[in-house]
C-alpha positions as CSV (number, residue, x, y, z in Angstrom):
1,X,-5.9,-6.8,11.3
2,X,-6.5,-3.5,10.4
3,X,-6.3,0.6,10.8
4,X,-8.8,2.4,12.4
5,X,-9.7,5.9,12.1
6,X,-11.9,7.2,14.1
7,X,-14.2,10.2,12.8
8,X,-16.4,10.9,16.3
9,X,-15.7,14.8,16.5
10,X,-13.6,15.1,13.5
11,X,-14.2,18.0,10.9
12,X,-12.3,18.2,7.4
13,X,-10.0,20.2,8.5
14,X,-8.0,18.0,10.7
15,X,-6.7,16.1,7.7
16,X,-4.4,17.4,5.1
17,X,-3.7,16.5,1.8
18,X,0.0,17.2,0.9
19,X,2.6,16.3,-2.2
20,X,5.6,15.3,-0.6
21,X,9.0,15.0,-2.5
22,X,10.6,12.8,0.1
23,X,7.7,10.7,0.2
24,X,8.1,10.0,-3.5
25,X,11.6,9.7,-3.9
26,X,11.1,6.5,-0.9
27,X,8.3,5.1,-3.2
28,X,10.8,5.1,-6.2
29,X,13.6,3.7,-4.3
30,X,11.1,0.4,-3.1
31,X,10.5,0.2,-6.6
32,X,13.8,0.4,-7.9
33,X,14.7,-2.4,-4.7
34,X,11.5,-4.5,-5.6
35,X,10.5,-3.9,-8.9
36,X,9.8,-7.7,-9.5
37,X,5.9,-6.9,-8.0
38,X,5.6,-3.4,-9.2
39,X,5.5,-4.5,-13.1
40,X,4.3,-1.0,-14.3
41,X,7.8,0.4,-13.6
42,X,9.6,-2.9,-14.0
43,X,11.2,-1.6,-17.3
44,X,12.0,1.8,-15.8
45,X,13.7,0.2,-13.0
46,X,16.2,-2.3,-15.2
47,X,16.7,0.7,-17.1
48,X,17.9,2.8,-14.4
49,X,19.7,0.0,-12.5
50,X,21.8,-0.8,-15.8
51,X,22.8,2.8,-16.3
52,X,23.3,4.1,-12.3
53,X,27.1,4.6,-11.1
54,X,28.3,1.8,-8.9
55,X,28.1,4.3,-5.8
56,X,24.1,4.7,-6.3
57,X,24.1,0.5,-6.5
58,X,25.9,0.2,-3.2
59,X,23.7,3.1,-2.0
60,X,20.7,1.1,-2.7
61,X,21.6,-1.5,-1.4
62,X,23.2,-1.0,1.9
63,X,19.9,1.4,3.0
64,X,17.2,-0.5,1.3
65,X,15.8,-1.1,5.2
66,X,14.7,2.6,4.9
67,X,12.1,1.9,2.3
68,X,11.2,-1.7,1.3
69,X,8.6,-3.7,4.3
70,X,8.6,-0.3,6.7
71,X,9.5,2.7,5.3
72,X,11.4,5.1,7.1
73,X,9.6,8.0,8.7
74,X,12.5,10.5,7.9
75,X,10.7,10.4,4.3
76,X,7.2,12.2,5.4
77,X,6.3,15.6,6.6
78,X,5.8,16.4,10.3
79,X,9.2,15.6,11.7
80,X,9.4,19.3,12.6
81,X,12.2,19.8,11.1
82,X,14.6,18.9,8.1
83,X,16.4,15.4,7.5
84,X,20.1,17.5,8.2
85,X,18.8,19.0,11.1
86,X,17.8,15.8,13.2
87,X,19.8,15.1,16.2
88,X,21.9,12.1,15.9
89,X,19.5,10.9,19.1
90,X,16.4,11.2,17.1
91,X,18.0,10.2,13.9
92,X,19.1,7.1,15.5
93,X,15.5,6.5,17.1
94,X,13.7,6.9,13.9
95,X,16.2,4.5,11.6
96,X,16.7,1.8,15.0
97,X,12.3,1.3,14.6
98,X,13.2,1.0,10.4
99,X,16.2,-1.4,10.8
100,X,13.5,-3.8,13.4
101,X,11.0,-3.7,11.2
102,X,8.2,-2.5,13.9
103,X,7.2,0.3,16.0
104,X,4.9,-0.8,18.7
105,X,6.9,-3.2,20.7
106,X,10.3,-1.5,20.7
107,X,11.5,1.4,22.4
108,X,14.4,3.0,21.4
109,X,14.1,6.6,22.5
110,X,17.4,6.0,23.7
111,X,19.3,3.2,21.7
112,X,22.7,5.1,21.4
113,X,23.0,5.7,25.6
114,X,21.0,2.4,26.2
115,X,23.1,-1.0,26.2
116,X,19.5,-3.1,26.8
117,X,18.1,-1.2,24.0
118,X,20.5,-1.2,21.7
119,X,21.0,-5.2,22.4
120,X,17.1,-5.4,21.6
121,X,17.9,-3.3,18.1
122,X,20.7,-5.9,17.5
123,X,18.8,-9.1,18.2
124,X,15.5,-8.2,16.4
125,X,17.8,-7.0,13.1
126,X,20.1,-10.0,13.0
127,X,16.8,-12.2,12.2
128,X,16.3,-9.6,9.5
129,X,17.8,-10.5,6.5
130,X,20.6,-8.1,5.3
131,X,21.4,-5.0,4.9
132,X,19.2,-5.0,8.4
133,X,22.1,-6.0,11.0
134,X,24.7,-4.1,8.6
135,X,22.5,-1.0,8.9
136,X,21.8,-1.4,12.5
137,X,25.4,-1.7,13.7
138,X,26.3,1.2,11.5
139,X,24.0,3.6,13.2
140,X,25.0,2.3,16.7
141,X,28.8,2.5,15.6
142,X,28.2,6.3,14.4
143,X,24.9,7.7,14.1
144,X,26.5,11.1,12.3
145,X,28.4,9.7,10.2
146,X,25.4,7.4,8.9
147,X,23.2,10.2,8.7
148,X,25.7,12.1,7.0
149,X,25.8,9.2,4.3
150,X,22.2,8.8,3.6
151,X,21.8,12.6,3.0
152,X,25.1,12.1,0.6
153,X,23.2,9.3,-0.8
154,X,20.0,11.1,-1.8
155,X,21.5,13.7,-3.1
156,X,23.0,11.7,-5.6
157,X,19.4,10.3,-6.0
158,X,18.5,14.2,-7.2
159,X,21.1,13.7,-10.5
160,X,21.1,10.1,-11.1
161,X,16.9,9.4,-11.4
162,X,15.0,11.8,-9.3
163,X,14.6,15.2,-10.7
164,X,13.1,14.0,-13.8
165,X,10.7,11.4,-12.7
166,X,9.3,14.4,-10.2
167,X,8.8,16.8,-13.0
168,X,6.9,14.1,-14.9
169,X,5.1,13.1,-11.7
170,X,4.4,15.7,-9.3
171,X,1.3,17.4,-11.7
172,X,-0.1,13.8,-11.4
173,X,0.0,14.3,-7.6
174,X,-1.2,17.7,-7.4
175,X,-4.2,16.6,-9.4
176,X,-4.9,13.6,-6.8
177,X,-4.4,15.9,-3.2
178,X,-6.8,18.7,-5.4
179,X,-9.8,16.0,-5.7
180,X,-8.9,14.4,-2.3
181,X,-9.2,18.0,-1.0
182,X,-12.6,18.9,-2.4
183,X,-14.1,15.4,-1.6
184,X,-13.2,16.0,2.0
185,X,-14.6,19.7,1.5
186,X,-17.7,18.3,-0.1
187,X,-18.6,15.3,0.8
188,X,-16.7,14.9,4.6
189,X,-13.7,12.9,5.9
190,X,-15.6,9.5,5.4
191,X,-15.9,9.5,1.5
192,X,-12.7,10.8,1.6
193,X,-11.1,8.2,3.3
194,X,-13.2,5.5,1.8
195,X,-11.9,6.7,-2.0
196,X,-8.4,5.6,-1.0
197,X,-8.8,2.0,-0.8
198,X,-11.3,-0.6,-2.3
199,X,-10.3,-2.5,1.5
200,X,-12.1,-0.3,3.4
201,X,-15.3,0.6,5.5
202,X,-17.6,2.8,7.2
203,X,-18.5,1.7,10.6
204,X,-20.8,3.6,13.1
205,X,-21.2,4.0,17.0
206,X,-18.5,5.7,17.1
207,X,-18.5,6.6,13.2
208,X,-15.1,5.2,11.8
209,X,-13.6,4.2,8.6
210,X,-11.5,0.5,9.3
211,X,-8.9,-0.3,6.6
212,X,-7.7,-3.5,5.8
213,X,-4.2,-3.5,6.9
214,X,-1.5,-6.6,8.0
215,X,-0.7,-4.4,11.7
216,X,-3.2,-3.0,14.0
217,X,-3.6,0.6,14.7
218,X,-6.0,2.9,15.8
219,X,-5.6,6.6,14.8
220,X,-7.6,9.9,16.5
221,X,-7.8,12.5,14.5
222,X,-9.5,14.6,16.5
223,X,-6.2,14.1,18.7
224,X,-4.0,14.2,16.1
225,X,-4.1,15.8,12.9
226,X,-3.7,12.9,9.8
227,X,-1.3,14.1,7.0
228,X,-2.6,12.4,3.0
229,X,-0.5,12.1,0.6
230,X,-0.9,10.7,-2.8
231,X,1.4,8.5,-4.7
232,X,2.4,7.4,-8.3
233,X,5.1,5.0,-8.0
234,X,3.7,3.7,-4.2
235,X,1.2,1.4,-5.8
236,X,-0.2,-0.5,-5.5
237,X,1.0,0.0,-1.8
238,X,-1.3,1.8,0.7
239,X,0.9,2.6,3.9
240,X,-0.2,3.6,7.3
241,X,2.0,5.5,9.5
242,X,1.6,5.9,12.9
243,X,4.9,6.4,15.0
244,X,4.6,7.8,18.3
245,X,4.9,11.6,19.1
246,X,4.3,12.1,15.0
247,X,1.5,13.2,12.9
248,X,-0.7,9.8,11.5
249,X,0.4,9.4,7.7
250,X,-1.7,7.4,4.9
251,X,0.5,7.2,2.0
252,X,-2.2,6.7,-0.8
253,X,-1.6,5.4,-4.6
254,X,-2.9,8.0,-6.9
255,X,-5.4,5.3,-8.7
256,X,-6.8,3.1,-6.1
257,X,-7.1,-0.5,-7.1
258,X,-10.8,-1.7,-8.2
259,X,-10.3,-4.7,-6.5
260,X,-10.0,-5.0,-2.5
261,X,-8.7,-8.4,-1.0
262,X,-12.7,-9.3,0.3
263,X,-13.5,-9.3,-3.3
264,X,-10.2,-10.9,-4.6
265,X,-10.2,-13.7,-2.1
266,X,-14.6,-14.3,-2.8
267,X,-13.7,-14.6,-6.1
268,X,-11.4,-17.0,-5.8
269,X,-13.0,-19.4,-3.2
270,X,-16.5,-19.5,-5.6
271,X,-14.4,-21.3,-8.8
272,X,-12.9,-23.7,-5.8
273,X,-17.0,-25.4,-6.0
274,X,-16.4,-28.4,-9.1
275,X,-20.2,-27.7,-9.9
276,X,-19.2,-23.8,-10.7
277,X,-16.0,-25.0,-12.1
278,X,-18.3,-26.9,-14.5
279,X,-20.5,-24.2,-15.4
280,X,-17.9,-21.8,-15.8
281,X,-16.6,-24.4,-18.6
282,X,-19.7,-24.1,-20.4
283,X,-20.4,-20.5,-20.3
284,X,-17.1,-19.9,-21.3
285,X,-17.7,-21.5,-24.6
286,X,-21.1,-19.6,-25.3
287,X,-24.0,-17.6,-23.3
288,X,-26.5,-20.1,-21.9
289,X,-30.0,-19.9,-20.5
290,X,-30.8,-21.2,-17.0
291,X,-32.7,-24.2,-18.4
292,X,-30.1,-25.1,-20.6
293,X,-27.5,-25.1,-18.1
294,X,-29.5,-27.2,-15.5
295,X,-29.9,-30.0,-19.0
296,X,-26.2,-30.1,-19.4
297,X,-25.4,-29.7,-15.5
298,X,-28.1,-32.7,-14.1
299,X,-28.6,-30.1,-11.8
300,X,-32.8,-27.8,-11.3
301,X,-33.0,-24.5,-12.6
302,X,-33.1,-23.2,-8.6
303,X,-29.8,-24.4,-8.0
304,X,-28.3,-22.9,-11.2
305,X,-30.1,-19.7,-10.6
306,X,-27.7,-19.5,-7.4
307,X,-24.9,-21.0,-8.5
308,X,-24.9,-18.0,-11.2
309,X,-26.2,-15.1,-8.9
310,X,-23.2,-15.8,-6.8
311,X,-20.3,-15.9,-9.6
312,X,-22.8,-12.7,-11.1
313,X,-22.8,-10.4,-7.9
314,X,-19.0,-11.4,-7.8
315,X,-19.0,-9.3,-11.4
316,X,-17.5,-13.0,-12.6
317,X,-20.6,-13.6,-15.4
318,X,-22.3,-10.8,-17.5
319,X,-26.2,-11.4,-18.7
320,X,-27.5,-10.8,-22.1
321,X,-31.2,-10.0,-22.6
322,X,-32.3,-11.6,-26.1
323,X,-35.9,-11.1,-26.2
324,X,-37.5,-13.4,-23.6
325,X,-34.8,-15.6,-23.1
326,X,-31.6,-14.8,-20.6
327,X,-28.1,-15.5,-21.8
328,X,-25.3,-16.0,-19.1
329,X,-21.4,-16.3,-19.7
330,X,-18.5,-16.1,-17.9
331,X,-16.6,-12.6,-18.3
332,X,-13.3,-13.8,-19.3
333,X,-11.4,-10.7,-18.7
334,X,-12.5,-10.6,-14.8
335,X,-11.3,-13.9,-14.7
336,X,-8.1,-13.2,-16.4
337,X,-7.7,-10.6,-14.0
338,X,-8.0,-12.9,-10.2
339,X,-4.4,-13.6,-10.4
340,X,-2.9,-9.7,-11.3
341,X,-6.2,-8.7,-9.0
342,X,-4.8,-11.2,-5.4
343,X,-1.2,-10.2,-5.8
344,X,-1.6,-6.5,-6.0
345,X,-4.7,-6.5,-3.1
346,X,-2.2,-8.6,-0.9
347,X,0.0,-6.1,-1.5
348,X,-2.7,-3.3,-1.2
């Protein structure tokens, strides 16, 4: 699967680079919900959990929907107007896609006039696991009064965590949209896009960057202007948004992983070969020559030569020149990093 934006006809200008607030505050909250795979601010997190009032706990809990598998769209720009101004019909629509967990196959324009609709909003959340069906029959139950209670609820946000960690975070951001703004200035959309995500590629015929994404969309800017916006406490998550009627939003971490999941998974399928696993052992000792290797390994130089240019171009073994001879060995700390490396570009 993957997102597909398609540059044929599209100049810099139809993508801009903001710093969002809301956006942020959503990307702390999935971190404060799930800090278990975000282990930079796993610390900050307890910390904050142990020390919050009870009503930002139950908070947290009872909307977690809103920003943990798809966050809610309230949080981004180009809504048109502010989170106290939506009608309680598009508030409803908006939080009805968030509480199913998808946008493409649902409909639900009009889930607070519609009994087949809203029945499709309460079937598809009660496989959810909760607070999915709680949230989903609190909206169709009052829609105000929920919306009313979420805005209570970040506000509290504001005092309890929020207003410091954006003053220590949003210089951080303006510094990313400023170098995401003169790549696109200076180099074009295409580099631009392609900085954002180690998963990603430029295509031609028509000229398109593909990222690799677990949903399928295809986004137009030329149709539709595509809003950027960085992210500190997002990673290692790059999201995709693309509801319909609203600007396309890619929700990028400030440092983008080295490591995509083509190279994470590669790496991990060459040390699955026992005749690598073997000369991995050795070279992880001490630096070897070819010919030495192919002694120890019952195995000709040739087929050593490309057993090692495969784990090499996979940046798994690092050569030493020592006069004429040729030294390989295994670079431990890429290796120590497959693990860390797979779990954040699955998460990427």
């Amino acid at each position: 699967m993957s997102v597909v934006i398609v540059l044929e006809g599209t100049a810099p200008d139809r993508f801009t680079v903001v710093v969002s607030p809301h956006a942020e505050l959503a990307a702390s909250l999935h971190v404060l919900t799930e800090y278990g795979h975000h282990t930079e601010h796993a610390a900050w997190a307890r910390e904050v959990a142990a020390s919050a009032p009870s009503g930002f706990r139950t908070g947290l809990r009872r909307f977690a929907p809103l920003w943990t598998a798809l966050r809610w769209r309230g949080f981004y720009p180009g809504l048109g107007e502010p989170l106290a101004g939506l009608s309680p019909d598009r508030f409803a629509e908006l939080t009805a896609y968030t509480c199913a967990s998808g946008y493409r196959a649902f409909d639900f324009s009009r889930v607070l006039h519609d009994p087949a609709q809203a029945h499709v909003l309460r079937q598809t959340a009660s496989v959810l696991p909760e607070p999915h069906p709680a949230l989903a029959e609190d909206l169709l139950r009052d829609p105000e009064r929920l919306r009313d209670d979420l805005l209570a609820f970040l506000d509290l946000c504001r005092g309890v965590v929020f207003d410091q960690l954006w003053a220590e975070t949003m210089p951080a951001l303006s510094r990313a949209a400023h170098r995401v703004r003169q790549r696109l200035a200076d180099e074009g959309p295409a580099a631009a896009l392609l900085s954002l995500s180690p998963s990603s590629a430029r295509l031609d015929n028509p000229a398109r960057v593909v990222l690799d994404k677990v949903h399928h969309a295809v986004i137009s800017p030329a149709r539709s202007p595509v809003l950027l916006l960085p992210t500190r406490y997002g990673a290692p998550h790059l999201l995709v948004k693309d509801e319909p009627g609203l600007p396309p939003v890619v929700h990028f971490p400030v440092h983008a992983p080295e490591t995509g999941v083509t190279l994470a998974r590669s790496r991990m399928l060459a040390l699955t070969d026992p005749r690598r696993v073997r000369l991995c052992r050795l070279i992880a000792r001490q630096s070897m020559t070819t010919a030495d290797l192919a002694e120890r390994l019952s195995m000709t130089r040739p087929q050593v030569s490309r057993h090692l240019r495969a784990l090499r171009d996979l940046g798994l073994v690092r050569v030493e020149r020592n006069g004429r001879y040729v030294h390989y060995g295994l670079d431990l700390t890429a290796v120590e990093r497959i693990g860390r490396d797979v779990a954040t570009a699955l998460q990427y």
